[in-house]
C-alpha positions as YAML, in Angstrom:
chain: A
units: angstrom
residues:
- id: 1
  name: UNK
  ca: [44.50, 98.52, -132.23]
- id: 2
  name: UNK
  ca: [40.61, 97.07, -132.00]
- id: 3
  name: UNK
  ca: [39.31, 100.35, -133.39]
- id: 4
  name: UNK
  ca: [41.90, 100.79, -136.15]
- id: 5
  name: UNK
  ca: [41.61, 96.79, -136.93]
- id: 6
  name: UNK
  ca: [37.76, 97.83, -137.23]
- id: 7
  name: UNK
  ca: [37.77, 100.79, -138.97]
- id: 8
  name: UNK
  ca: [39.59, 98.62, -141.79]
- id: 9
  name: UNK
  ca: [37.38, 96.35, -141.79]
- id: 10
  name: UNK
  ca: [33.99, 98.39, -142.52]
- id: 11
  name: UNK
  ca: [36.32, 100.12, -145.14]
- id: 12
  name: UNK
  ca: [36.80, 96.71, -146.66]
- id: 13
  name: UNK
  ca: [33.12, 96.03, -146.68]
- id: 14
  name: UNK
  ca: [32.16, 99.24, -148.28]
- id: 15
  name: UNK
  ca: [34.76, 98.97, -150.72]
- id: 16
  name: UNK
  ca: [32.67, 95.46, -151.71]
- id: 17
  name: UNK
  ca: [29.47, 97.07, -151.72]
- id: 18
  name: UNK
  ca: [31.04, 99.75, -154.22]
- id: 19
  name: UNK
  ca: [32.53, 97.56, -156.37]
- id: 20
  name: UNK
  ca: [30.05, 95.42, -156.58]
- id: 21
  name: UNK
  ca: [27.29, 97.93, -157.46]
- id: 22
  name: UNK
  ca: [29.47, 98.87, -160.02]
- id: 23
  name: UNK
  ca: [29.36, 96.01, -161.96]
- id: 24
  name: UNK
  ca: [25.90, 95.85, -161.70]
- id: 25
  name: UNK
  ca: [25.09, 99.02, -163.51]
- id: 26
  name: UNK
  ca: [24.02, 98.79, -166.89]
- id: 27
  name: UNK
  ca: [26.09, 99.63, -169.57]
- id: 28
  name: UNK
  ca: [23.36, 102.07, -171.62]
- id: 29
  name: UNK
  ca: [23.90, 105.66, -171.73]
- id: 30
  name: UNK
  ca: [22.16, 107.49, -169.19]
- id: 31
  name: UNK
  ca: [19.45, 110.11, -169.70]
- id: 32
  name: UNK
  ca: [20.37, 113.41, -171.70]
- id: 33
  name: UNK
  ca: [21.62, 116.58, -169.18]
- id: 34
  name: UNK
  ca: [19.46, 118.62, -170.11]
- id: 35
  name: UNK
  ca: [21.31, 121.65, -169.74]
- id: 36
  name: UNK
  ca: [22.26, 124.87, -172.19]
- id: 37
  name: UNK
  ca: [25.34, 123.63, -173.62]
- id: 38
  name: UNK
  ca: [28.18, 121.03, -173.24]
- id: 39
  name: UNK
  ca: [28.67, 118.99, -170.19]
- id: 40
  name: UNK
  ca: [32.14, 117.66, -170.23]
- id: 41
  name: UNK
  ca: [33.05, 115.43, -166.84]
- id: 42
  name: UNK
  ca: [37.06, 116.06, -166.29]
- id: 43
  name: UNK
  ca: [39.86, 114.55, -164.07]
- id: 44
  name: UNK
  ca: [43.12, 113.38, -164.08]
- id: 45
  name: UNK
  ca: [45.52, 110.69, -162.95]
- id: 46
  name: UNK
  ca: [48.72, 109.83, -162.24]
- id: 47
  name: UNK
  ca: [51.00, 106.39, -162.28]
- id: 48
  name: UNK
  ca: [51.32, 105.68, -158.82]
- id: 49
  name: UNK
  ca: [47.02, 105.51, -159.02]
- id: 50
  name: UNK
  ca: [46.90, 103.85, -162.56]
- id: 51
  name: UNK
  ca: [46.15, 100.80, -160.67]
- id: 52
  name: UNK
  ca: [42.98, 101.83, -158.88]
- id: 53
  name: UNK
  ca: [42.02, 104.31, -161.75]
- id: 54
  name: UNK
  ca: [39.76, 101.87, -163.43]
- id: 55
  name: UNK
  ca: [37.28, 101.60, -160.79]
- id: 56
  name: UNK
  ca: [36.60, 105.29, -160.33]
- id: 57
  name: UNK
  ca: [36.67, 105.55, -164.56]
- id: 58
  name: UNK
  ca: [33.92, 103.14, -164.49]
- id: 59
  name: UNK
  ca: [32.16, 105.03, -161.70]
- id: 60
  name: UNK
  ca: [32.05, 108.38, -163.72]
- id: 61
  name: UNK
  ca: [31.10, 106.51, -167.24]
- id: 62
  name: UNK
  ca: [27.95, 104.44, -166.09]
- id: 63
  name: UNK
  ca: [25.96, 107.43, -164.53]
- id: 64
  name: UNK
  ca: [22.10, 108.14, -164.40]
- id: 65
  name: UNK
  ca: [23.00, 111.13, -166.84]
- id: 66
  name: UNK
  ca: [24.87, 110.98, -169.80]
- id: 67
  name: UNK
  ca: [27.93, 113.86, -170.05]
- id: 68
  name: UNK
  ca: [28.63, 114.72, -173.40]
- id: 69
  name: UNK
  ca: [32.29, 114.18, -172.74]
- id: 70
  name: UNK
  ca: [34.25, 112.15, -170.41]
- id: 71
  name: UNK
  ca: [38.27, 113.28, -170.28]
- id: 72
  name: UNK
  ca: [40.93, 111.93, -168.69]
- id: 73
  name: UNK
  ca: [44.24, 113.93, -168.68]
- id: 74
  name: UNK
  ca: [47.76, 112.33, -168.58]
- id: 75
  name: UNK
  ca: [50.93, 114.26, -168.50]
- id: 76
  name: UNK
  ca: [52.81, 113.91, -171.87]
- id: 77
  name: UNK
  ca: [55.37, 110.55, -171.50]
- id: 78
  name: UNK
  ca: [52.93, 109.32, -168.58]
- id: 79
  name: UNK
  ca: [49.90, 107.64, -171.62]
- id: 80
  name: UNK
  ca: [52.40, 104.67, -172.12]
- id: 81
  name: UNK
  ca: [51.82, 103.42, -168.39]
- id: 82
  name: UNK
  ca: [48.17, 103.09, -168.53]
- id: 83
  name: UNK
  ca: [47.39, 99.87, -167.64]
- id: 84
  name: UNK
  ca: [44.80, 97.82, -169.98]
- id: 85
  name: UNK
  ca: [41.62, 97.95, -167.97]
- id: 86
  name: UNK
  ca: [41.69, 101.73, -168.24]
- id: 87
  name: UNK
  ca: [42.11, 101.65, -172.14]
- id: 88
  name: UNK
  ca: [39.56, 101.27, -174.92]
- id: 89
  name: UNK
  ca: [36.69, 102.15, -172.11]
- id: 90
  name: UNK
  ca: [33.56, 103.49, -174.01]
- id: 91
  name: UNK
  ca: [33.13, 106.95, -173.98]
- id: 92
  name: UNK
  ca: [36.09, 107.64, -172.38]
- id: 93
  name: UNK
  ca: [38.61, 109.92, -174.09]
- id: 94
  name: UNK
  ca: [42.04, 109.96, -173.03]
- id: 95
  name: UNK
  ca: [44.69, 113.00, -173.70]
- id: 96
  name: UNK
  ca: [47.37, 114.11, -172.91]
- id: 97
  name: UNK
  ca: [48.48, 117.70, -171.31]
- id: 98
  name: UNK
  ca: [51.70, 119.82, -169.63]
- id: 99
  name: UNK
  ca: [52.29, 118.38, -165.35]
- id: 100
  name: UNK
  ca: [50.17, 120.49, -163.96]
- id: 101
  name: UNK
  ca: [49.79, 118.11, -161.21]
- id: 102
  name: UNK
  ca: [46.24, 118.46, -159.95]
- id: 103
  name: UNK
  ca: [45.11, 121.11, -162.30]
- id: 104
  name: UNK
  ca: [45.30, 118.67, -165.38]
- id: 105
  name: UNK
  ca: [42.02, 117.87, -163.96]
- id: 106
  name: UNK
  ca: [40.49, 120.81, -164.92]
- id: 107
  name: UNK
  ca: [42.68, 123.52, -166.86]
- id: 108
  name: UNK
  ca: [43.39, 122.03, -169.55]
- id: 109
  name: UNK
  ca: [39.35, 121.40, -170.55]
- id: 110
  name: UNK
  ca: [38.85, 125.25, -169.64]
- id: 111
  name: UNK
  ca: [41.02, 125.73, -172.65]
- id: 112
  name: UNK
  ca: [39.62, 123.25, -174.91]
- id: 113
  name: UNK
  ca: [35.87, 124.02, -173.77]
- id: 114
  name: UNK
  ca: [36.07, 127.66, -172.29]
- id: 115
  name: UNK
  ca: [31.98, 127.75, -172.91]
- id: 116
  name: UNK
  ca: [30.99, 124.41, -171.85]
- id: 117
  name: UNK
  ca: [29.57, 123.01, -167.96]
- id: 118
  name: UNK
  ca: [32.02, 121.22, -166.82]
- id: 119
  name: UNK
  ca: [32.06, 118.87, -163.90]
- id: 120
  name: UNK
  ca: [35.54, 117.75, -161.85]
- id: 121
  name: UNK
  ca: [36.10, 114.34, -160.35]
- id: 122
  name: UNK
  ca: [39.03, 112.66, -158.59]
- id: 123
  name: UNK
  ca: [40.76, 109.83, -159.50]
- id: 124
  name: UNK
  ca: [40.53, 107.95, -156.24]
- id: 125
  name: UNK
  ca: [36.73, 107.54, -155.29]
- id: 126
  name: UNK
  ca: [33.69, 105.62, -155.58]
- id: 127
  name: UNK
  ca: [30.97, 107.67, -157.39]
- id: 128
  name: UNK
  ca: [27.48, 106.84, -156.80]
- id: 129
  name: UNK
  ca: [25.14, 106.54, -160.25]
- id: 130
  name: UNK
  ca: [23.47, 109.54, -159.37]
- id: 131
  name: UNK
  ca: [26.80, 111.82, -158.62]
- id: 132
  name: UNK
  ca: [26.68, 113.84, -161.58]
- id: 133
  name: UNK
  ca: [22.59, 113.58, -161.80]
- id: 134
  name: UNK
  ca: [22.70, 115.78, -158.28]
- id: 135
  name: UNK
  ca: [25.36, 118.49, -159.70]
- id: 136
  name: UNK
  ca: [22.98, 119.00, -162.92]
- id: 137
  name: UNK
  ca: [20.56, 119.21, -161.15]
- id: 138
  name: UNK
  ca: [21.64, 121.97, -159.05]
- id: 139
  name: UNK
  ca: [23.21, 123.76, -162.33]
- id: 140
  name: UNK
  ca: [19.45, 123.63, -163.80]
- id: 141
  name: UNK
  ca: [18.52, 125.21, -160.89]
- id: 142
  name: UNK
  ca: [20.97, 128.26, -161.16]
- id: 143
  name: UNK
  ca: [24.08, 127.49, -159.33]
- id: 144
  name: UNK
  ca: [26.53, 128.30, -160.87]
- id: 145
  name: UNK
  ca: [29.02, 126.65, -158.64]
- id: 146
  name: UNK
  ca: [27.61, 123.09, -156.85]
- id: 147
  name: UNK
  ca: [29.71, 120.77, -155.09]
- id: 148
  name: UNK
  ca: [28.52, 117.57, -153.10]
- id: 149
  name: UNK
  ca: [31.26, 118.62, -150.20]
- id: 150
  name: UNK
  ca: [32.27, 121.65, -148.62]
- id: 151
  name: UNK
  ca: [33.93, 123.59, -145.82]
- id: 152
  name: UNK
  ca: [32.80, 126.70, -144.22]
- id: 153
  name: UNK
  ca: [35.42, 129.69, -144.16]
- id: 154
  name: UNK
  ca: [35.71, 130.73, -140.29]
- id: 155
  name: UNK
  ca: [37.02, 134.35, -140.22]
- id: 156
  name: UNK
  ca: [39.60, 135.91, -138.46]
- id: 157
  name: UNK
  ca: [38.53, 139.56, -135.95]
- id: 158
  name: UNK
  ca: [39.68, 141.55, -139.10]
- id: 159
  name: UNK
  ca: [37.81, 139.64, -141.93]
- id: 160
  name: UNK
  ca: [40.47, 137.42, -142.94]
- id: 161
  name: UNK
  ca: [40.25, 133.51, -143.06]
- id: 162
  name: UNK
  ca: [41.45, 131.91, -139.92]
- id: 163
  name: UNK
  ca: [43.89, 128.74, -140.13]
- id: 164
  name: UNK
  ca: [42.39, 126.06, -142.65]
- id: 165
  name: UNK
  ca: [42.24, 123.91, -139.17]
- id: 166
  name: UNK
  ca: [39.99, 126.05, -137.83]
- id: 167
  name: UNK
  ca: [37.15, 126.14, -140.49]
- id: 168
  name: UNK
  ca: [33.93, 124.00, -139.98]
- id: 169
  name: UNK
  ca: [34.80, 121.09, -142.20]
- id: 170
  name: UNK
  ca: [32.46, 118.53, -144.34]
- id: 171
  name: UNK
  ca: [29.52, 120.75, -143.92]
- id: 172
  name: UNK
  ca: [26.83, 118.78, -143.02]
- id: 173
  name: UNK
  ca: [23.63, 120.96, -144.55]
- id: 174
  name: UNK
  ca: [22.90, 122.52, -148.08]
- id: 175
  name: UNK
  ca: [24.48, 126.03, -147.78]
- id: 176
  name: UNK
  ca: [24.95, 128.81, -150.43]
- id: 177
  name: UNK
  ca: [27.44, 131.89, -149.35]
- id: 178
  name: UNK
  ca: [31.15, 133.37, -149.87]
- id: 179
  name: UNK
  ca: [32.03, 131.06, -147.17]
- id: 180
  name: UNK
  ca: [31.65, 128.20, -148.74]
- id: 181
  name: UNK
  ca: [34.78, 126.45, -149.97]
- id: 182
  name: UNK
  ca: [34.26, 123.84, -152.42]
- id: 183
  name: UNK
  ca: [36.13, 120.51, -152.24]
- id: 184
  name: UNK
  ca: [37.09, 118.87, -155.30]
- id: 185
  name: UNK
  ca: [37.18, 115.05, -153.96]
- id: 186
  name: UNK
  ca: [33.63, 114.59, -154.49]
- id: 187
  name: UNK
  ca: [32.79, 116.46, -157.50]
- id: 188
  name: UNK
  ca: [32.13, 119.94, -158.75]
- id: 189
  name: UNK
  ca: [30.44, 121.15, -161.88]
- id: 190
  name: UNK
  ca: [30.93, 124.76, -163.07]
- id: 191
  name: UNK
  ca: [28.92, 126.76, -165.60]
- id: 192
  name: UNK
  ca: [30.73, 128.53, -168.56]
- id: 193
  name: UNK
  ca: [32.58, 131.49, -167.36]
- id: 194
  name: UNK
  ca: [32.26, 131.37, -164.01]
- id: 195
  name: UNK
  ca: [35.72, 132.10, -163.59]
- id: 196
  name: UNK
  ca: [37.91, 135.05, -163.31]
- id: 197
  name: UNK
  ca: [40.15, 135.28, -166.68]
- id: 198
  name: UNK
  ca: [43.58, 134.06, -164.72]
- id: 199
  name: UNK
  ca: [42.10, 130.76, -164.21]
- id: 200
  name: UNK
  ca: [44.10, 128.96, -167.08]
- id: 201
  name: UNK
  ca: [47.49, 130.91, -166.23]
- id: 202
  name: UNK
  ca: [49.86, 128.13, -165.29]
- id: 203
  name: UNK
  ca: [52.62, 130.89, -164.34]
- id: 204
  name: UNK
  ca: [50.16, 132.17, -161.72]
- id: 205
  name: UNK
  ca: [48.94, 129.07, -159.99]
- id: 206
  name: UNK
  ca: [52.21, 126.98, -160.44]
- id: 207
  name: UNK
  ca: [53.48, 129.64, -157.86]
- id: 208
  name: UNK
  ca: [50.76, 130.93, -155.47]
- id: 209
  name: UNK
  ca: [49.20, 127.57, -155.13]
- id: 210
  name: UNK
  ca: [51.14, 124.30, -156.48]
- id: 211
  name: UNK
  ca: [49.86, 121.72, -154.33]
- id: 212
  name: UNK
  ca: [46.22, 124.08, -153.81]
- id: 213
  name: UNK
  ca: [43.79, 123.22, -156.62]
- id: 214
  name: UNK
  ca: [40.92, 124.04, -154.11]
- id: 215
  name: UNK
  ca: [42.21, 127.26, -153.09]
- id: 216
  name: UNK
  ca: [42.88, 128.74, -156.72]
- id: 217
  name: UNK
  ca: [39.42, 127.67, -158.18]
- id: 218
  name: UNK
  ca: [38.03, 128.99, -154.72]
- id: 219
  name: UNK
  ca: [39.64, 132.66, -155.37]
- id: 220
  name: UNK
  ca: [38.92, 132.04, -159.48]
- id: 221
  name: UNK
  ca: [34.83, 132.26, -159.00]
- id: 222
  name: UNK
  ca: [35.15, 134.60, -155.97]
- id: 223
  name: UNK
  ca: [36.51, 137.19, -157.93]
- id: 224
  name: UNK
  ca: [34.25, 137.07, -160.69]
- id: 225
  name: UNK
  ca: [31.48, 137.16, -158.35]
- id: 226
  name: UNK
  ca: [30.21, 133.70, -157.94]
- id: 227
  name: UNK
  ca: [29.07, 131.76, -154.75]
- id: 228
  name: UNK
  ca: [29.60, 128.08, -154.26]
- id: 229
  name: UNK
  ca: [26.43, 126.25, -153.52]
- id: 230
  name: UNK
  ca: [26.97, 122.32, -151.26]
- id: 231
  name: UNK
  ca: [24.58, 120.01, -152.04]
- id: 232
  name: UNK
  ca: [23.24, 117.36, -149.94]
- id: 233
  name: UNK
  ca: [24.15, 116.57, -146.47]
- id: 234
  name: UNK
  ca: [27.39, 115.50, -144.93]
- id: 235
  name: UNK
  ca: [29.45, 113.54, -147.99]
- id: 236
  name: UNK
  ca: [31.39, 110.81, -147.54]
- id: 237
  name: UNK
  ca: [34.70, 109.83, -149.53]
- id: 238
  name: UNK
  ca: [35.13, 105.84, -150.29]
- id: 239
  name: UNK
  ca: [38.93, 106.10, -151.06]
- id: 240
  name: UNK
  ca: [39.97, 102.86, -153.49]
- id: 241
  name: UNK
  ca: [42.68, 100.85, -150.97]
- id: 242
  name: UNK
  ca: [46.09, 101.32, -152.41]
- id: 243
  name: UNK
  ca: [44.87, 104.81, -154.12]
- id: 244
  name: UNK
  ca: [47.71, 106.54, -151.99]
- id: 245
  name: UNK
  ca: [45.06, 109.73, -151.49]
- id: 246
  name: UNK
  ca: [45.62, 110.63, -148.07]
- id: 247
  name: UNK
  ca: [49.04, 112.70, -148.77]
- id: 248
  name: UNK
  ca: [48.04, 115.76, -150.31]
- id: 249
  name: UNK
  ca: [44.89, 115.94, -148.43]
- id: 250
  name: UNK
  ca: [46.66, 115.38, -145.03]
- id: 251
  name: UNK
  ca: [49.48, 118.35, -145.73]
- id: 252
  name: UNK
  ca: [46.85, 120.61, -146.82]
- id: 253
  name: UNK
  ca: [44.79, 119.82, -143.51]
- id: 254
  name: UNK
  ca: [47.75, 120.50, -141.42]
- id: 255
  name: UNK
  ca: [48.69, 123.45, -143.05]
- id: 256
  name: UNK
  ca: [51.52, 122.62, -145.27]
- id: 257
  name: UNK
  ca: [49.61, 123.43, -148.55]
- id: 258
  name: UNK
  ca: [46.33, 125.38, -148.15]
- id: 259
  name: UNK
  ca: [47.71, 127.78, -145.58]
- id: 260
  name: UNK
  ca: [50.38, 128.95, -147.93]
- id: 261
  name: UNK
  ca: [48.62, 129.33, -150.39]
- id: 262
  name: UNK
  ca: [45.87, 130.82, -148.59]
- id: 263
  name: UNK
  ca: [48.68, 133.51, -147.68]
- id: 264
  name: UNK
  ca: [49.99, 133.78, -151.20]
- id: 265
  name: UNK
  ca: [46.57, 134.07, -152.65]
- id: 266
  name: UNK
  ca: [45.58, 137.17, -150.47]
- id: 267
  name: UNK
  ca: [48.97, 138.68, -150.90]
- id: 268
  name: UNK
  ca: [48.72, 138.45, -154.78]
- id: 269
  name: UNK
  ca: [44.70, 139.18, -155.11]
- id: 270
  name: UNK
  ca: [43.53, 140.47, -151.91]
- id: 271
  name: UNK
  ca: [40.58, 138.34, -149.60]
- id: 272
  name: UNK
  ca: [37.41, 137.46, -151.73]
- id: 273
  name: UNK
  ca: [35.54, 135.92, -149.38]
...
């Protein structure tokens, strides 16, 4: 009860820190990219985080380097329930898309930018200024996947991936291989056409991997050759209180999502890694 009482407490306390270096940032556009082409920052949202969703929106607007784009996706009939504080934010552009769940975070900008960089967030965090600084900065430097978190794949005797429980998780080094499984939560930038041509097919990953957005874009580069580079050391997630993120992640970690469609994945395409 002490440790759990404690825990809460530091989370509290960072939460303050965040928010509060927030609202000190300055509201001027950061420095140009730099890179060879669009930069467009994409996430999504949903109502049951619309009231948290502001804080992470400011977050990914006042960075050290200025996107070209900022997008937010709503599912169509979901736009009327934004509250105010996440409307009429500058340079913030707001659209709407089919439910894709978690892939309106990404898909539907693949379609509308197929050749541009572009960079994933979640809707639930605390981004630091220089968050998207880091991920250019490994783009400029060749990757053409870079994520600020990561898992390594353990393997099964025969070359398969063992249970998702089993993999070394939140890598704690910079590491560059097929084993290296991106997570979305703290950001990801991709470079035009790293993926394999089925990423955008919505009657593919509706069915292998619904409630997987890690595991489809992790098979997506894979099979169009590209390694996923982790940046940095061990990250750590600041989840907004009330942000209701811990579902999808918990199933997944205990098998209910990533397993399956681990298992669906490698049934449909074959093992990658």
């Amino acid at each position: 009860m002490i440790s759990g009482a404690f825990r809460a407490f530091k989370h509290r306390r960072r939460q303050a820190r965040a928010k509060a270096e927030l609202a000190a940032r300055p509201d001027a556009p950061g420095r140009p990219h730099g890179l060879p082409g669009l930069l467009v920052v994409s996430l999504t949202s949903y109502p049951a985080r619309f009231g948290t969703l502001a804080l992470t929106l400011q977050g990914v607007l006042r960075q050290s380097v200025q996107p070209d784009r900022v997008i937010l996706w709503i599912a169509k009939g979901d736009e009327a329930e934004l509250p105010p504080d996440c409307l009429g934010l500058a340079g913030l552009e707001i659209r709407s898309c089919p439910d894709w769940r978690s892939y309106k975070k990404i898909v539907p900008t693949l379609l509308a930018h197929p050749d541009a960089f572009v960079v994933t967030a979640d809707d639930d965090v605390y981004y630091p200024v220089d968050w998207l600084e880091k991920l250019v900065g490994a783009a400029k430097a060749g990757a053409r996947v870079a994520c600020h978190r990561a898992h390594r794949i353990a393997l099964q005797p025969d070359g398969r991936p063992a249970p998702y429980s089993e993999w070394r998780h939140n890598v704690d080094a910079p590491e560059r291989s097929p084993l290296v499984f991106l997570t979305g939560v703290s950001g990801v930038i991709y470079a035009p056409g790293v993926f394999h041509p089925d990423v955008t097919r919505d009657d593919l990953f509706t069915r292998l991997a619904p409630r997987s957005d890690d595991v489809w874009l992790y098979w997506m580069h894979r099979l169009n050759g590209a390694e996923a580079q982790k940046i940095g050391n061990r990250a750590r997630i600041l989840e907004w209180e009330g942000s209701q993120a811990q579902s999808l992640r918990a199933a997944n970690l205990h098998g209910t999502g990533n397993d399956q469609a681990i298992a669906a994945m490698i049934g449909h395409y074959g093992w990658p890694g």
